[in-house]
N, C-alpha and C positions, 0 to 999 in steps of 0.2 A: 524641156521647153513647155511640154504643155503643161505641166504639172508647177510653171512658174506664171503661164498664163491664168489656170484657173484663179489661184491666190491673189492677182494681179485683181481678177473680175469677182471675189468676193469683198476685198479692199474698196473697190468703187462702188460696189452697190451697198456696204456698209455706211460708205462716207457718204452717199446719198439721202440713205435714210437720216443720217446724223440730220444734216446740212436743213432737210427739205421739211423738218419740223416747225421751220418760220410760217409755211402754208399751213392753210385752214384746216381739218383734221375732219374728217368723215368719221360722224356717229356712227360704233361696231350697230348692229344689227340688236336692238332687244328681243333673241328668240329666245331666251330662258333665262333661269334664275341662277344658272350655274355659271353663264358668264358673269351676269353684273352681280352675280352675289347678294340677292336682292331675295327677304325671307322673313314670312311673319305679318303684323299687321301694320302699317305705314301712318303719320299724322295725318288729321285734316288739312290742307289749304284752301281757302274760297269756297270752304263748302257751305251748299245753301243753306242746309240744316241750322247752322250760327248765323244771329244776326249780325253782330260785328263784319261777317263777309259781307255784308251792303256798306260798310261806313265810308265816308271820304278819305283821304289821308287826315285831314285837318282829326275829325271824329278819331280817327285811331290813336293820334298821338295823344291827342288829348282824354279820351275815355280809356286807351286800351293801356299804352304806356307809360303814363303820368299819372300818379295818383292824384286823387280828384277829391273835389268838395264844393262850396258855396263860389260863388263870383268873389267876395272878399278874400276867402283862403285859400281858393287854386291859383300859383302863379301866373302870371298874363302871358298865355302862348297865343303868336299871330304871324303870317306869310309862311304859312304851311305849303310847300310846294314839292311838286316828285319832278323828276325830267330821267328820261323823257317824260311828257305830261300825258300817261295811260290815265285814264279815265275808269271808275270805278265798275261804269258799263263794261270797259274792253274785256274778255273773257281771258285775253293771252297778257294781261298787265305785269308787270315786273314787280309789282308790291301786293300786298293783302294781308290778310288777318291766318293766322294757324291758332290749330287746337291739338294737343297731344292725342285726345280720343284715347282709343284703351290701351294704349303703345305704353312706354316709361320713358319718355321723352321726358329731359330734364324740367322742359318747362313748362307748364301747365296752357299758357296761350300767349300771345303776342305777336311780334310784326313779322312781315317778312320780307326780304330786298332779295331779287335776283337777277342774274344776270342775261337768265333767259325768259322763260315764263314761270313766272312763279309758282301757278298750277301742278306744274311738274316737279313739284318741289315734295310733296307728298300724295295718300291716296291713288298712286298711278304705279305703275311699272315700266313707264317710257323710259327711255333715257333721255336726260334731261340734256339735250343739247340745243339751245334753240338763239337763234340772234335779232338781238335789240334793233341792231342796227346805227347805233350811236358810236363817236370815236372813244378818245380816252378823255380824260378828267386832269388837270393844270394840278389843281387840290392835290389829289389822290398820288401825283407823281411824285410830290413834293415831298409828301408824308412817308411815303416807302419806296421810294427811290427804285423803282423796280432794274432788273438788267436788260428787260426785254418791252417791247410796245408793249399797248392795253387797248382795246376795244372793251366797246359794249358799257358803256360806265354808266352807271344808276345812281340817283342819290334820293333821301329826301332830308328837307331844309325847313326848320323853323326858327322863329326867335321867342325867347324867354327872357320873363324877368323873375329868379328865385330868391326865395324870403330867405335862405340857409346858406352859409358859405361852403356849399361843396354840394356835386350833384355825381350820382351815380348811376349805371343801369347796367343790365348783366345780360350776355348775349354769345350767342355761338355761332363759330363758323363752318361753313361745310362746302363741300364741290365735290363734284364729278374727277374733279384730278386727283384724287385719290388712287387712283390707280398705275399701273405699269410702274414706268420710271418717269412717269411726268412731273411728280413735288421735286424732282431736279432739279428743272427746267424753266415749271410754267409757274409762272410766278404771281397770280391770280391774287386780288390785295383789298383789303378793306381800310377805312380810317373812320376814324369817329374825330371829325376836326372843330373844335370851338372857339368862338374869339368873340370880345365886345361887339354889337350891331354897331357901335359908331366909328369901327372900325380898325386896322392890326391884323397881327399875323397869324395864321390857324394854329396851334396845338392837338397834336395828334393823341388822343382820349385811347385808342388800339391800342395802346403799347404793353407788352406781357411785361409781367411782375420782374423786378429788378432789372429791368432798362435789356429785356432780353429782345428788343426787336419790334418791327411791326408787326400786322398780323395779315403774311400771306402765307402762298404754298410752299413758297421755297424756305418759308423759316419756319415751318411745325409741319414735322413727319420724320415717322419712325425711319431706320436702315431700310435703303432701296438696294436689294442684292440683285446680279445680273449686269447683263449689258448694262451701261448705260447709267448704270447704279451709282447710291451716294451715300454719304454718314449720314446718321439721324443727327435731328435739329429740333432742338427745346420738343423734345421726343413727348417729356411730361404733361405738356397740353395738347397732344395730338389720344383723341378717346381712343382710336380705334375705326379697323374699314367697318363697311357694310355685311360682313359675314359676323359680326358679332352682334349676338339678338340685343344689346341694348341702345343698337345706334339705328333709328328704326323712319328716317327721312328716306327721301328716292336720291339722295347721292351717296357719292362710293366710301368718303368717310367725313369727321365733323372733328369738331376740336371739343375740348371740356369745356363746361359753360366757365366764359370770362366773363370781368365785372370791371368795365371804365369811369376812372374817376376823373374828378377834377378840383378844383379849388375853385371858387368865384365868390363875388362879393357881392352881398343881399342887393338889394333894388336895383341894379343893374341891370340893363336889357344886353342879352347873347344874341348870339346866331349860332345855329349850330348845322352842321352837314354831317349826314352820313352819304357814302358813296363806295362803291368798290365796282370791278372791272373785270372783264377776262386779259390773262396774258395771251401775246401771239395771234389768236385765232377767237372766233366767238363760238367755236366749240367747245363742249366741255363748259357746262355753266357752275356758274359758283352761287351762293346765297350766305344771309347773314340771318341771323333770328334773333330778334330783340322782345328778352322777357317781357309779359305785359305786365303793369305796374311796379317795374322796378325801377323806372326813370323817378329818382326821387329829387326834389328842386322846392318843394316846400318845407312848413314847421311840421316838426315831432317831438313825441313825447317820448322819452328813452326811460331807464331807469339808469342807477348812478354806472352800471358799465357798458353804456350805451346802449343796450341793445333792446329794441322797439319795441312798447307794448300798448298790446293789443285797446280797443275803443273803450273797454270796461273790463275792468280788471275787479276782482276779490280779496276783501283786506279781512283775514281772518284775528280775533285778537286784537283789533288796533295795531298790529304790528305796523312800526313806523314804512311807511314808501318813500323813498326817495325820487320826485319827479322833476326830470332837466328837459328844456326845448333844447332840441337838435339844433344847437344856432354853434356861430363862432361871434364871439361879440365884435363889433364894428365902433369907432367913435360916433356918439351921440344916441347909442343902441341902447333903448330900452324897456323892462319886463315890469308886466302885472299878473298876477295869479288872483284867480276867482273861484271862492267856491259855495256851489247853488246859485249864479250869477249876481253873487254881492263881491268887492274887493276886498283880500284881502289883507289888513295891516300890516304894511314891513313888509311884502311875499312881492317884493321888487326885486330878486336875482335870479339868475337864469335855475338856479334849480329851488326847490322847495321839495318840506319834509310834509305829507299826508300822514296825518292819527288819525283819524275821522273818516268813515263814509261820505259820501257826496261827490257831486259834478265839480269836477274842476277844470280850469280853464286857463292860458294862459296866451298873451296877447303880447306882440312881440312889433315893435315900433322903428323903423329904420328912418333912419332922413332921408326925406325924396319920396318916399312913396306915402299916397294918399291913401291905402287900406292899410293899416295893420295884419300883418301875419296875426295866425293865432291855430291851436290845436285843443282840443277837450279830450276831455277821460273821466272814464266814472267807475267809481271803486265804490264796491257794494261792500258791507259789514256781515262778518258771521263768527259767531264763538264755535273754536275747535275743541273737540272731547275728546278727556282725558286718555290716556294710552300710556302702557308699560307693554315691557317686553315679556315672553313667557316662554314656554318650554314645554312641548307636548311630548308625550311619551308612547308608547306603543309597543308592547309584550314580542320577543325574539319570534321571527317566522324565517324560516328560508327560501330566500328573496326578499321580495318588498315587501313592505309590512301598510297595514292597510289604516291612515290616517283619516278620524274624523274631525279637521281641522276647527270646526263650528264648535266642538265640545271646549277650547280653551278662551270663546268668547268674553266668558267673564272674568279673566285673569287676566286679561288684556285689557278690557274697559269696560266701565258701572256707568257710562252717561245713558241716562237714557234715552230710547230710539236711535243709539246709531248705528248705521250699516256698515258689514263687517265685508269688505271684499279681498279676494289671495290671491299672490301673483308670488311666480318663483324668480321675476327679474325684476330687482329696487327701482330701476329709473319704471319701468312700467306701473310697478306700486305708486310712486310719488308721482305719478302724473294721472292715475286712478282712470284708467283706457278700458277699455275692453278686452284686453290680453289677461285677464283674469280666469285664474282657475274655474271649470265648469261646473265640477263636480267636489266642492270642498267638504263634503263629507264623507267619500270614500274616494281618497286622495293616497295613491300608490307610491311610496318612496323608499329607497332602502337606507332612511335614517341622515343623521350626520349632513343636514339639510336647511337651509334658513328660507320660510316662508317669509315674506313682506305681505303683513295684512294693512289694506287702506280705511280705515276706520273715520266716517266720516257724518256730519248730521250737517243737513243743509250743504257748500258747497265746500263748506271748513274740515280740511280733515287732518288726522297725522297717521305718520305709517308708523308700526311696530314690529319686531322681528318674531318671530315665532320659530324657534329650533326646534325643528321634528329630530328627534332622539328615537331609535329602533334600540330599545333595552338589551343588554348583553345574553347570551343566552344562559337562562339559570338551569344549570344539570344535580339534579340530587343522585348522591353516590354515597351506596353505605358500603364499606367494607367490608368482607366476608368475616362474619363473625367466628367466634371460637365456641367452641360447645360449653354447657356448663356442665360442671366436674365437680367430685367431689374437692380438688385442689381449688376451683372457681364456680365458685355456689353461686357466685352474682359475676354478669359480665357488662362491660360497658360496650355499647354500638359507636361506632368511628362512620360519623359524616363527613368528616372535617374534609376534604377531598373535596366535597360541593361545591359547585359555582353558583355565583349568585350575589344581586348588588347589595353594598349597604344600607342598614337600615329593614335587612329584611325578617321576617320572623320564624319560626319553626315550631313545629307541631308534629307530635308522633302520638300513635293508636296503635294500641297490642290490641290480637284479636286470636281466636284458636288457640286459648289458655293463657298469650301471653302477659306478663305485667312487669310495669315500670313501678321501680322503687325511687329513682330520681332524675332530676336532667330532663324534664318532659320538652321543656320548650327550649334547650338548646341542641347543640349538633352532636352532644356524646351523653345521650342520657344512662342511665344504670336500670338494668331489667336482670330478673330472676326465677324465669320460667321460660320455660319451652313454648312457643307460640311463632304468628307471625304480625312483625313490627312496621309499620308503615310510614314514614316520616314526607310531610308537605312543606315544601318551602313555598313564602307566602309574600311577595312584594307587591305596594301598590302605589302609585302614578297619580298626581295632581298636579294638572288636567291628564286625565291616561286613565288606565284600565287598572285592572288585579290581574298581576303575570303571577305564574304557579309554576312549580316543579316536584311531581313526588315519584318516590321509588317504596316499595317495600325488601325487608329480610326475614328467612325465616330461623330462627334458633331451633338448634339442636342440645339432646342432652347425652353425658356419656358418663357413667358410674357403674360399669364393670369393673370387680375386685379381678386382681391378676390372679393368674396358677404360676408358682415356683418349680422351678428342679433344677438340682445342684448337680454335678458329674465331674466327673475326674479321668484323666486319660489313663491312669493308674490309682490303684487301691493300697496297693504292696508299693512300697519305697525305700532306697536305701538309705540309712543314718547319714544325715549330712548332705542329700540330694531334697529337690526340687518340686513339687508337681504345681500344676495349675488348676484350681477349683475353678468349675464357671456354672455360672448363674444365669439363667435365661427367665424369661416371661415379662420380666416387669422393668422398667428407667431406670429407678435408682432402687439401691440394696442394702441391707444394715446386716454385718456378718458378726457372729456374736465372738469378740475377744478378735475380732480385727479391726483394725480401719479402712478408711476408704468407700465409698460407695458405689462403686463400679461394679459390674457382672463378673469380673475375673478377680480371684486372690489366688497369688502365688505364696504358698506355705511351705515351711520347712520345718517340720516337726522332726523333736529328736523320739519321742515318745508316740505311741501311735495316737491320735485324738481323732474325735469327731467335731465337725464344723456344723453349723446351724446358718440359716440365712431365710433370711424375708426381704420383701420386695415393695416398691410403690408407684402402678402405673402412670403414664403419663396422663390421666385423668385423676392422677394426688390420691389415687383408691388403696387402700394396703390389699396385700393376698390373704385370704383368712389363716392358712396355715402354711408354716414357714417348710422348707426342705434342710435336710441333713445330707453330711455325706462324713465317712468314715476311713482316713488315710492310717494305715500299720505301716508300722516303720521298722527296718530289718537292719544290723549291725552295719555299719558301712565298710568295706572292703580298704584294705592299706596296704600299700608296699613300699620298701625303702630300695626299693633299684633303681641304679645311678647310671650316669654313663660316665665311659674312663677312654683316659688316653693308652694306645699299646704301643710298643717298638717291636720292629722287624726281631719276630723269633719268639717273642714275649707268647705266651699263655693267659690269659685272666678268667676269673669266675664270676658271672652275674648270679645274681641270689635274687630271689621273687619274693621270699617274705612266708610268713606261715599266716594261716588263720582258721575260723571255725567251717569245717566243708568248704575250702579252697580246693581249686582245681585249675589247673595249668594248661593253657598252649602257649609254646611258645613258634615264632614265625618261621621257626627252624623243623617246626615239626616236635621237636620236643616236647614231652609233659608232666617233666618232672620241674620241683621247687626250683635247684640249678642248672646251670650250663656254664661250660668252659667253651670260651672262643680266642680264637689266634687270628682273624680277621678283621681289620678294621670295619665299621659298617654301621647300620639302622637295625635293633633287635629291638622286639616286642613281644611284650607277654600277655593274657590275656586270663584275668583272673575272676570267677565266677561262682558264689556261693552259694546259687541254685534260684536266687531273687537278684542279687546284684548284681554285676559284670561290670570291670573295668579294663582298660586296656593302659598297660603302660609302655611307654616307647623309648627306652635310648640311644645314644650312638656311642659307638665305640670308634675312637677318631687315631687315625693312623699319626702317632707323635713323631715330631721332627729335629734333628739334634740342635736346641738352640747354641748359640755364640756370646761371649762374652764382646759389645760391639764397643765401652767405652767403659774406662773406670777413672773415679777423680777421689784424688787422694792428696788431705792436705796435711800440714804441719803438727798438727794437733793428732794424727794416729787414724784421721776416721777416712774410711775408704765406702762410696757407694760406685755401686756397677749397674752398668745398664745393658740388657741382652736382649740378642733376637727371641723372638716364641714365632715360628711360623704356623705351628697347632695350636696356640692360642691355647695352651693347656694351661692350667697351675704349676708357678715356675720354684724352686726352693734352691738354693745359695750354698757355697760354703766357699770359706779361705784359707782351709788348713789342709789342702789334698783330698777331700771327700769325707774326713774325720767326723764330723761333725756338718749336719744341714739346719739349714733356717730358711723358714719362708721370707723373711725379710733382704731385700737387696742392699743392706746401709751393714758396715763391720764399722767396731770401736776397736781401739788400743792395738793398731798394727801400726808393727815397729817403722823405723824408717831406714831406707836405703837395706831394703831386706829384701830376697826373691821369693814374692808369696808366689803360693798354687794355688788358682782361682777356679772350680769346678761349677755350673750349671745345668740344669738337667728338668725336665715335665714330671712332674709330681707319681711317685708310686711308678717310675717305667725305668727302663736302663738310659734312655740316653741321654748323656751327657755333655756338655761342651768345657773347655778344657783350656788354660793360659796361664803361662807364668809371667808377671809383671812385677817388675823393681820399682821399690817406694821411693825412687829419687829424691832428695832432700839437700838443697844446693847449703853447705855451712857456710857463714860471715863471714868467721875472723878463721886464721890458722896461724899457729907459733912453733914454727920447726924448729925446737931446741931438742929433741931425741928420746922426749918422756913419754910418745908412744899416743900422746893426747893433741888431736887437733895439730898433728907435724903435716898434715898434708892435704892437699884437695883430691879426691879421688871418685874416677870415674868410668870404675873396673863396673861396677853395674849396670852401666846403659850402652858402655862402648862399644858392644855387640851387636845395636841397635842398627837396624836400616839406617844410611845417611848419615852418623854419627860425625859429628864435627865437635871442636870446644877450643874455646880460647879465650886466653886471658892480657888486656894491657894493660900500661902503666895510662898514667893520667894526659901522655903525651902523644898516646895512641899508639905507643909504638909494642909490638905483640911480644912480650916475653913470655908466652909460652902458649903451645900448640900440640895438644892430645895426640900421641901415638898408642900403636898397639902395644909396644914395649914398652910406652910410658903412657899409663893410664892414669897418672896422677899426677900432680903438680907439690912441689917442696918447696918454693920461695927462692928458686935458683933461677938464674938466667945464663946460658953462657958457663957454667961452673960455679958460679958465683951468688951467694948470698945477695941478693935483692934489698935494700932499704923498708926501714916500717912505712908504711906508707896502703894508699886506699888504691884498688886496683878492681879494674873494671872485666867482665866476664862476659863470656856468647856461648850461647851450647846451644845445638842442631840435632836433632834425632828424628826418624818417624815410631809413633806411638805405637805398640803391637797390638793395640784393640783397635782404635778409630784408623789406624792405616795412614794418618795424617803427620803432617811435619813437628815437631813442637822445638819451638823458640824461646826459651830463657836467659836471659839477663839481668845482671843486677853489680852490685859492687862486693869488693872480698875488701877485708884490715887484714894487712901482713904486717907481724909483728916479731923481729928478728932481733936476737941478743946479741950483742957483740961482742 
């Protein structure tokens, strides 16, 4: 309960504050700058110091706000009136004159309308809340429509008649509601309302660019966050509060200076009202500031795009001017141009072209009005001097390089007398201000730079560019030179490496002996003496200086002859062996009856010789005297020891060989010429005639009995075999029972259907492998008539054979005969009987006694039977 009570009692005392913001509002307390925000130096209002704070309103509108001139040229402004009617006596008036003073207040001076005292508008730190006393304004309701009452309404009201169709003036708003969350709410409103004096409906002049509104609190200001808070609103013409140093009135914030326009038609008499008001409460005052002399309502002189120039202008060159009266033409509207007060000819339309110097004038005629409008302008002549652009230069420094800008005067212009002034920002050059460089002749930049010089004689001037250039930085670099030699009696120096800009020169000086034979003045001259060489690179800059860069080298010389020595890792060699001669001291080498120039030759002399050799160091010097050396050369040592295949049991005899002072070890311990061995193995002997030694090694390899694995044997008699060697020995053949051997595996002229004895065996050992094989030869035809010739098919040769099968049919497939053991052969019988002549078909099956495989033959038999 209570905890629904409190809530219940923050709810009402909330909604009361809401609610109770219709009543008048008690000014906070000004005790410091950190509530109102208030910082810096403030404008003048009504201050005595100006005399404008004495003027009437009538005086202000017309001196301060309206541009001015003779009774013919200043429009007819009359019923100048303020209301309430503060008097210019009253100290606490609602209008008066302001002056920015030393602030940056947008506007230099003009009016001021407030809702309270206007006093308090600047030069104070009150807070400015004070009341008129007055209600609200019918006008002012109209024009912005407010959501809430208005007290306090202020206005001032004239009437005009302008020579221009359209009148302008530029003006800011500002108040006290700046603050909190009151641009919410209060709705504090100004109008600028105009209409013919003879009467019609006001038009409201206030209104922000593209129809965004009147101009109060509640439609310009930024996001109000908090209680009570809202969206910003045409946020873009809200400057800024009072804590920001460029909004520097005694209220809390101001809008950007606006500029109301209108349309109106010359010689017309207006009325015109300014007025605005407090919302709700006449606390919290508001004001307006109306530029002084921006209320424009007369003739001007524009140029062709529009925009005003000034009472006397500068025609440098005759350059043509084009001069327009600020008018819009009207029916019966019409123009004279005058120049030095004569008229002149044709110079009847609202613009005219100015060649010439002189007072010109133009005089501008409405119907209805008894004065002519009219404006002057006076364009003074002057000839501009000549100008080009130039390019100063200035020798590499690290950092800024230090520019005498004045030195590129005369590359820039020859007119004479005219002043040269420099500025590093163009529009400031072209406008020839006093932002001009102070010190142009030691003028600091690091290059890569465009000065704008204003070069001018009399008021005529033209600008030209001046590119400060900071030249690249020039490095001289000579390469380490190479000595001179007798191979290089003369050497060239290498600058080439140097940096350095085009166009620039070189210069070299031997000193301390040395001398140049060519190339002085470029980057690789030719020198031929020990010295030292100094070379300058030499660039130079118009307008700029002479940039340098040098380096020196010093040459050296080298013409030491080499010392030679030849050496041999041996002297004694054997016939037929190797050594390597080498040669030390010098690069390259000339061996007398070799080639090659290298420090090493490998010789192989059969005969003992001597070698010679010279040398040439790598200063191309020869050695004065060359080196020998002396290789003997001693019979070279030979053996004819082989290695053999053995079979289990076998004995063989290795032999070493004889020769001159031979001497033996064998790995067996052995030292004599032979040995017999019974072990397969690795024997070596090691043979040594007191200078040579050689070592011979063979094997003796355990042989293995090969196998006869296939033999193919055809019609013609010839039989090749093919057999295992698992030792891989040398294998040798025979096919007559071991009668006869041949290294070759291919026999000729063996018979057919015979049982050869096939023996193989490892060369020089016993074993053997061993197979008898039948030349099978299947015959054609058979004629069993009893003559002992071709009576039968016989197959007593293979029938012994693994798998043995054989059979023969007739052409009907049907088997008239089938190989037994008892009957190995076939007679042309079937059944008992005599078989007809006739072609008959064959199958024989056996496995082969080498390859262990099946063999398949078939073909056809002629049985030819007599009857």
């Amino acid at each position: 309960m209570l905890k629904n009570y409190f809530f219940l009692l923050v709810f009402v005392l909330v909604s009361g504050s809401l609610f109770s913001q219709e009543a008048p509002r008690k000014p906070p307390k000004n005790v410091s700058a950190t509530f109102n925000k208030k910082s810096g130096v403030y404008i003048d209002v009504n201050a005595a110091s100006y005399a404008p704070s004495g003027f009437t309103p009538e005086q202000l509108v017309k001196d301060i706000l309206i541009n001015g001139g003779t009774s013919c040229s200043t429009p007819n402004v009359s019923n100048v009136t303020v209301s309430p009617d503060h008097l210019v006596t009253n100290n606490n008036r609602f209008w008066g004159y302001f002056h920015k003073a030393s602030t940056n207040f947008p506007f230099k001076d003009g009016i001021i309308l407030s809702t309270g005292k206007a006093k308090d508008g600047g030069n104070t730190a009150v807070f400015a809340s004070s009341t008129i006393g007055t209600g609200s304004d019918a006008d002012l309701i109209a024009a912005i429509n407010p959501t809430v009452t208005t007290q306090d309404a202020v206005s001032l009201e004239f009437d005009f008649v302008p020579n221009s169709n359209q009148i302008k003036f530029n003006y800011i708003f500002a108040s006290e509601e700046y603050t909190s969350n009151y641009p919410c709410s209060y709705s504090d409103g100004f109008a600028l309302l105009l209409r013919p004096a003879a009467g019609g409906p006001y038009v409201n002049m206030a209104i922000l660019p593209n129809n965004a509104g009147p101009v109060s609190m509640t439609n310009i200001h930024p996001e109000i966050t908090g209680f009570g808070g809202c969206n910003a609103i045409n946020q873009n013409y809200f400057a800024g509060y009072n804590s920001n140093p460029n909004i520097e009135t005694n209220y809390e914030g101001r809008t950007v200076p606006l500029t109301a326009v209108a349309d109106v038609i010359p010689g017309q008499t207006y009325h015109f009202k300014m007025v605005l008001a407090d919302a709700k409460d006449p606390s919290y005052d508001t004001a307006v500031f109306l530029e002084g002399g921006s209320f424009d309502i007369g003739i001007k002189i524009t140029d062709g795009n529009g925009v005003l120039l000034p009472n006397t202008i500068n025609m440098c060159d005759n350059t043509p001017q084009l001069l327009k009266a600020q008018v819009s033409t009207v029916p019966g509207m019409t123009f004279q141009w005058y120049k030095d007060g004569v008229a002149i000819p044709g110079a009847t339309n609202i613009t005219y072209t100015a060649t010439q110097p002189g007072v010109y004038e133009v005089k501008v005629s409405v119907p209805g009005s008894q004065c002519p409008g009219s404006a002057t302008i006076t364009i003074v002549g002057g000839t501009s001097p000549t100008v080009q652009n130039a390019t100063l230069t200035a020798c590499y420094t690290t950092g800024n390089a230090i520019f005498d800008l004045t030195s590129a005067q005369s590359f820039i212009s020859t007119t004479s007398g005219a002043v040269f002034k420099y500025y590093v920002n163009q529009a400031d050059a072209v406008a020839g201000n006093t932002s001009n460089i102070a010190a142009p002749t030691s003028f600091s930049s690091a290059g890569a730079q465009t000065i704008y010089v204003n070069v001018s004689k009399g008021f005529c001037s033209k600008v030209a560019q001046l590119q400060l250039v900071k030249a690249a930085q020039m490095t001289a670099t000579i390469a380490a030179p190479e000595k001179i030699t007798c191979a290089s009696p003369q050497i060239t120096l290498n600058a080439s490496t140097s940096v350095y800009a085009a166009g620039s020169t070189f210069t070299w000086a031997a000193s301390a002996g040395g001398n140049i034979v060519s190339g002085g003045n470029t980057l690789t001259p030719v020198v031929n003496s020990v010295g030292t060489y100094t070379l300058t690179i030499t660039k130079s800059y118009q307008p700029g200086g002479t940039c340098t860069a040098t380096t020196s080298v010093t040459v050296l010389e080298d013409k030491v002859k080499p010392v030679i020595t030849a050496v041999a890792p041996r002297y004694k060699i054997c016939q037929g062996e190797s050594v390597i001669i080498t040669a030390t001291g010098a690069v390259t080498y000339a061996w007398s009856g070799l080639t090659g120039n290298g420090g090493t030759q490998t010789v192989s002399p059969n005969t003992t010789t001597t070698y010679t050799v010279t040398g040439t160091a790598a200063n191309g010097c020869q050695a004065a005297v060359p080196a020998t050396v002396t290789i003997e050369v001693v019979p070279a040592i030979v053996s004819n020891v082989k290695g053999v295949h053995i079979c289990v049991g076998d004995n063989i005899t290795l032999d070493a060989g004889t020769g001159p002072n031979y001497k033996y070890v064998w790995n067996t311990g052995a030292t004599t010429q032979t040995i017999t061995v019974a072990t397969p193995g690795a024997y070596s002997v090691t043979i040594d005639n007191g200078v040579c030694s050689k070592i011979y090694t063979v094997q003796v390899i355990q042989a293995v009995v090969p196998q006869i694995t296939k033999v193919d044997y055809n019609n013609n008699g010839n039989m090749v075999l093919t057999a295992s060697n698992p030792s891989n020995g040398p294998l040798e053949y025979s096919a007559d029972n071991g009668m006869t051997w041949q290294n070759s595996n291919i026999f000729t002229n063996i018979p057919k259907n015979k049982l050869i004895t096939i023996r193989v065996r490892v060369k020089n050992t016993s074993c053997e492998g061993f197979l008898e094989y039948f030349t099978f030869v299947m015959q054609n035809v058979i004629t069993p008539n009893g003559d002992n010739k071709n009576d039968i098919i016989d197959f007593r040769g293979i029938n012994m054979y693994k798998d043995f099968k054989a059979s023969i049919f007739d052409r009907y497939g049907r088997e008239v005969f089938k190989a037994e053991k008892i009957t190995p052969y076939w007679d042309g019988h079937f059944q008992g009987k005599r078989l007809p002549t006739a072609s008959y078909w064959y199958q024989i099956a056996f496995e082969d006694p080498a390859t262990k495989q099946i063999v398949v033959k078939t073909g056809w038999i002629l049985l030819k039977n007599f009857e």
